[in-house]
N, C-alpha and C positions, 0 to 999 in steps of 0.2 A: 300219356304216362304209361308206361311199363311195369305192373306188379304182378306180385305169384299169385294166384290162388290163394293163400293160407293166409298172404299180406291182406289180400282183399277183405276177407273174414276177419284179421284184425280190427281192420281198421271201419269196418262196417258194425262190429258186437261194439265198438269204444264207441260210436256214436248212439247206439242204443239200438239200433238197429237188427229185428231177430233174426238169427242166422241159424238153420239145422243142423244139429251134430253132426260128427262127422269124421274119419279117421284114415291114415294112412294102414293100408294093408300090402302085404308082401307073399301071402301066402293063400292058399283056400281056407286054412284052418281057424287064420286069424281074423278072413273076411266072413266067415261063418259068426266065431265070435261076435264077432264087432257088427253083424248084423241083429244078432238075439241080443244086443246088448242096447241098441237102436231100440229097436222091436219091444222089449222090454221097460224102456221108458216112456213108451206110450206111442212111437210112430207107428202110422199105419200103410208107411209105403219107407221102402228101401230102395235107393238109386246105386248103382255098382258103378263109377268110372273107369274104365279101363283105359 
C-alpha cells in the first residue's frame, strides 16, 4: 500500500494511536514558529524533516 505521510498520521490518530505534533513549513520563520510552538506544549525534542 502507498500513502503520504499526513494519510499515515490520519489514519494512525483514528485508531487511537499517539501520533507527535507536527507541521508543514515552507519558510525558517515559520519553522522557527512551529518549533516554539512544539516546544511550548511540552516536547522536549524537535525533529526538522527536510
Amino acid at each position: 500500500m502507498k500513502i503520504h505521510e499526513y494519510q499515515a498520521r490520519e489514519l494512525l490518530a483514528s485508531a487511537g494511536i499517539p501520533v507527535p505534533s507536527g507541521c508543514m513549513c515552507t519558510t525558517v520563520d515559520t519553522a522557527v514558529e512551529a518549533a516554539e510552538s512544539i516546544m511550548a506544549d511540552g516536547a522536549g525534542l524537535v525533529v526538522v524533516k527536510a
